[in-house]
N, C-alpha and C positions, 0 to 999 in steps of 0.2 A: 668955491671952497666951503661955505657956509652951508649951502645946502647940504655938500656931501659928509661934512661933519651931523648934521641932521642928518641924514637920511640913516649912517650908520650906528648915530645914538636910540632911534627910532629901532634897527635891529636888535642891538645888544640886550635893550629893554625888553623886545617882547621875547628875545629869546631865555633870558632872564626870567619872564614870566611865567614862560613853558616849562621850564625846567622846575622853577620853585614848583609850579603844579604837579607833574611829572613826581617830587617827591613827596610833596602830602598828599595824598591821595595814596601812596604806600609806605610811610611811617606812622611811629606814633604820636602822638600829641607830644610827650616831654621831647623827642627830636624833632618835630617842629617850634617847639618854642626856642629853640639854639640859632636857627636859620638866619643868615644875615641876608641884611639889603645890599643894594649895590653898595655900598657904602665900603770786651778785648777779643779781637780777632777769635773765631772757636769753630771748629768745625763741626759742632753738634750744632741741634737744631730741635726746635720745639715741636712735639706733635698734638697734633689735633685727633677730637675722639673720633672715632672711626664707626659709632653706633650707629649712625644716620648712614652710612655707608653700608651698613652689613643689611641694613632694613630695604636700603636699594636693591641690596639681591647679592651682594660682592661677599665674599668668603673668607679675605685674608686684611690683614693691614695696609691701605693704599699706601702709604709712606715707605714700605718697606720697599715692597714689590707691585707690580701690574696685578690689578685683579685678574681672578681667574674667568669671573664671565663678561664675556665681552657682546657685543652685538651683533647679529647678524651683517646689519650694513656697513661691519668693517672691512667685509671681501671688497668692496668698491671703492678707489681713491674717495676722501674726505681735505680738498685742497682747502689751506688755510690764507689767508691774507695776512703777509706782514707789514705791520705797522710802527711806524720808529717816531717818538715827540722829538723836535729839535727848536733850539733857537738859532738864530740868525747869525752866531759866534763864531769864530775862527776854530775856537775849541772843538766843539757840536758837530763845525762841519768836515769838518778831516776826521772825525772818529764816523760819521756817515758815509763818509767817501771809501772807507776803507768797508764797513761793515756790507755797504749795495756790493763793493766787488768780491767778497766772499758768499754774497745770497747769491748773487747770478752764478758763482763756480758751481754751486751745489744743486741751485733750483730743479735742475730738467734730471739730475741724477736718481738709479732704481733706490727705492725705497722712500723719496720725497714724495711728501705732499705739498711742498712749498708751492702757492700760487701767485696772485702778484705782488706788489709792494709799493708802499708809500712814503714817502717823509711826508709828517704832519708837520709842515713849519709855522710854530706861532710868534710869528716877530709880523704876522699880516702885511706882508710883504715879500713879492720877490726875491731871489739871489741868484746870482752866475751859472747857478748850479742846475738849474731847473731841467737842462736838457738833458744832463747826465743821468740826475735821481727822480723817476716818476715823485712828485711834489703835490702836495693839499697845501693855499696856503690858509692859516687860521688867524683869526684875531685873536689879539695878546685881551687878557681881564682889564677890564679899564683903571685906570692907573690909580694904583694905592692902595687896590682890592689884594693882589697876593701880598702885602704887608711885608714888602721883601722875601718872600719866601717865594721865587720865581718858579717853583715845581709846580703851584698851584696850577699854573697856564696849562699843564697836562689836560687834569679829566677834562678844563673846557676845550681846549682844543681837541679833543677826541670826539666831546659830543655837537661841535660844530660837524668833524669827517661824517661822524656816522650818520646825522641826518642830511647831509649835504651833499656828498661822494655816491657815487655809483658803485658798490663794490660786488662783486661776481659772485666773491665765494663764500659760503655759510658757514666760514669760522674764521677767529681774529687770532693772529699772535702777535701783541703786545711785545714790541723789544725795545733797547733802549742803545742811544748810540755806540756807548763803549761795547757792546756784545761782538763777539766774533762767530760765525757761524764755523764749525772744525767738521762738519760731514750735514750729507740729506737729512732732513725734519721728519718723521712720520707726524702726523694728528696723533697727539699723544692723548687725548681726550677720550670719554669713554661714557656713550647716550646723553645723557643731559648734566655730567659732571667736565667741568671746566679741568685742566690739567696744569698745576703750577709747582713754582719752585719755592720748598721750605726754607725762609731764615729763620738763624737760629737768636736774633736779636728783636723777630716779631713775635712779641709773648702774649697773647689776652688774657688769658689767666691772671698774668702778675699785674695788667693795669685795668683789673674788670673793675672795680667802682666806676674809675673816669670813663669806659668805654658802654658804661650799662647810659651814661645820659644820650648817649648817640644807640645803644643797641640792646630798648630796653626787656625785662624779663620777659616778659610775654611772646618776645621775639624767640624766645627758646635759651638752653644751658649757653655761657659763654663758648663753652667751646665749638659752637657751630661758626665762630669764626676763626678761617682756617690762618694759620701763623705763614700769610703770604704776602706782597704785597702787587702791582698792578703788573708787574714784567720780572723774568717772561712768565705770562700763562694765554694757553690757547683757550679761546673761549666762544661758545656759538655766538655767530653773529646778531641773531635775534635778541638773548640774552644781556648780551653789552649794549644793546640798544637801551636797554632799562634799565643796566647799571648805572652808566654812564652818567645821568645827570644827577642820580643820586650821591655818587662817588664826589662827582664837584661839589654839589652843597654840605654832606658832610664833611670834607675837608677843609672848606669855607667856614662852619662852624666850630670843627675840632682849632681852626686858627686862631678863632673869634675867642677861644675857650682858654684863658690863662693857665687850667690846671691840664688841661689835654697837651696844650701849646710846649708847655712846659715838660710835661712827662714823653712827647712821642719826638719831637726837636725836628731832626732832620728827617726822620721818617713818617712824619705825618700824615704826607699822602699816601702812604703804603699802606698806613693803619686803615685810612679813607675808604680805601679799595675794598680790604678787608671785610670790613664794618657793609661797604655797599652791598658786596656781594652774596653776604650773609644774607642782610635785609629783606632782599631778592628770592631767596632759596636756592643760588647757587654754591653745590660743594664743588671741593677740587680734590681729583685724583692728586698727593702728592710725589715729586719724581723728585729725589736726590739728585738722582744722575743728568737733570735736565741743563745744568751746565754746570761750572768751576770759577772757582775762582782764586787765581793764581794771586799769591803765591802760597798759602794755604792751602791752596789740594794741588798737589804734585804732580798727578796722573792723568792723562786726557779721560782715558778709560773707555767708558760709554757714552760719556757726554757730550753733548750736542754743540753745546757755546761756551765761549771763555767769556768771562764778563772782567774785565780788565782795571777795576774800581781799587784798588789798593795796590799801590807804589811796592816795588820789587827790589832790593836794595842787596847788595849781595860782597862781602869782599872778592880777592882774587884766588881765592882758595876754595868758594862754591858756595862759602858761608853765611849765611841770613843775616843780614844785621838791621831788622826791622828797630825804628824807632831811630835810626841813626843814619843819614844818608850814608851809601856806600862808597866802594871803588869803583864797582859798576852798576847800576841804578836802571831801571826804565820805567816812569812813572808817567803816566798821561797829563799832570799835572806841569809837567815841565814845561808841557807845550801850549798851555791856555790861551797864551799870545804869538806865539811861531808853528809855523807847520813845521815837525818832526821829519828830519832829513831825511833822506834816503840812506840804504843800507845802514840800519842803526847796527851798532858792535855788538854782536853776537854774546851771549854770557859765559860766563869762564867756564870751566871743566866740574862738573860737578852740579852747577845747579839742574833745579829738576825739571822736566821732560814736557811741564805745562808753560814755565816761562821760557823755556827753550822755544818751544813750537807758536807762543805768541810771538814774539820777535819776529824771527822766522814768518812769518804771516803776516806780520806788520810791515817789513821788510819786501814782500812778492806784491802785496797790493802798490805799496806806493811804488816800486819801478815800472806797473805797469799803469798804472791809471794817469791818462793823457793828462799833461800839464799841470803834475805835482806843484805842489810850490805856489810861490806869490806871484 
């Protein structure tokens, strides 16, 4: 036991070392001096300047629309690898139990380029599950580092996958368990611009003092960080190679940072992302339509995924009654500690056609995924 505790302090260390290296060598001095040791709902959405995009060759606003020029090499499938972080929870794993049997309905369908898939589980350690869900497992941050803020374990557990993992195909898509997949993936990505989804509560603009110590001037206008955060966006595989452990020490520092800590909260790592991917020289096409999220957008539409992150409350009349539990309710919170029944009750007459079809979807996977339940 001794040993193998050495032997894996002995890793975390030198991977630790690789990493800090990894990012001075491409920051700047005031963000390396941050670096630590191991030690209301709205459906607008912020945009980012599109100037650097237009100098790439592109014609119109990526946020609006798909640009107009695309690359040759998009006649050829361009298959992505999906990649989902989890912990070891009850929670975590029935919202991935559910999301692998929506990748598989869709994977092999015309117009996918889904390729294969992974859970990154960072609880470093096996689960039950392993046979069902292709699995990486990763080591957790050693204890005290994410500062309770357990999202941290992401970027490391990713950049454990990517130097560790074998993976085939030359693009990642970053998703996260609550996502539903509702139809085929194309590579939404376009030459060397990554492809992600705008929130409307990731703003740089409005926290550029705090974000200039982590992404400072020289690195170019704030707004070359685009208003995303790490999932979903599809991203070349080479490229996340080198985000990657940038992503974790900046959000390791943004933690370390009382005024960042304070101003980003729960979204910290998303900022992390951002900020990395900037650092990098990676832009991102942005896709509104790249998923939904019920119960604020109403319409499947064109969208790819339902991301199921806010509680659906509704009376019996079809009526929102956000802020107030309902009469009928489906919030994935309910279920933190129990696995969510089978055939959950359907929503009254009335509500809209996105929480309809989530249920409904919630509903087909668990009766058919072998040995629901405890």
């Amino acid at each position: 036991m001794g040993c193998g505790n050495l032997f894996f302090a002995l890793v975390v260390t030198f991977s630790a070392a690789l990493i800090t290296y990894n990012i001075l060598i491409s920051a700047t001095a005031s963000l390396k001096q941050d670096f630590p040791g191991p030690s209301n709902p709205s459906s607008s959405s912020s945009s980012s300047s599109s100037s650097s995009l237009r100098n790439g060759g592109f014609s119109i606003d990526p946020i609006i629309k798909m640009p107009l020029h695309k690359s040759s090499a998009s006649k050829s499938k361009r298959l992505f690898h999906t990649a989902v972080t989890a912990s070891d929870s009850l929670y975590n794993t029935w919202q991935c139990r559910i999301m692998y049997y929506w990748f598989n309905k869709f994977k092999d369908l015309p117009n996918s380029e889904m390729g294969g898939f992974t859970r990154i589980l960072h609880s470093g350690k096996p689960d039950k599950f392993m046979d069902e869900i292709p699995t990486f497992i990763a080591q957790p941050l050693p204890s005290g580092m994410d500062q309770g803020y357990i999202v941290l374990n992401r970027p490391w557990a990713f950049v454990q996958w990517l130097q560790q993992a074998d993976i085939k195909e030359d693009y990642i898509l970053m998703a996260e368990p609550d996502h539903i997949i509702v139809k085929p993936i194309p590579n939404l990505s376009v030459d060397n611009y990554g492809a992600a989804f705008p929130f409307f509560y990731i703003e740089p603009k409005k926290y550029e003092s705090v974000l200039r110590k982590f992404f400072p001037e020289k690195k170019g206008p704030i707004t070359n960080i685009d208003p995303i955060g790490n999932s979903p966006v599809i991203v070349g595989k080479d490229a996340l190679k080198k985000i990657a452990p940038t992503w974790m020490n900046v959000s390791l520092a943004m933690k370390k940072d009382p005024e960042a800590d304070k101003s980003f909260g729960w979204v910290l790592e998303m900022y992390g992302y951002a900020v990395a991917s900037a650092l990098h020289g990676v832009s991102n096409v942005l896709h509104k339509e790249f998923m939904i999220q019920p119960p604020w957008d109403t319409q499947i539409g064109k969208s790819f995924i339902i991301h199921y992150t806010y509680g659906c409350d509704y009376d019996l009349k079809g009526k929102l009654t956000y802020g107030k539990i309902g009469e009928w309710r489906f919030d994935k919170r309910s279920y933190d500690n129990i696995w969510p029944p089978q055939n959950l009750p359907l929503p009254p007459h009335g509500v809209p056609e996105s929480v309809v079809t989530l249920v409904k979807m919630v509903n087909e996977a668990t009766s058919n995924i072998p040995n629901w339940g405890p």
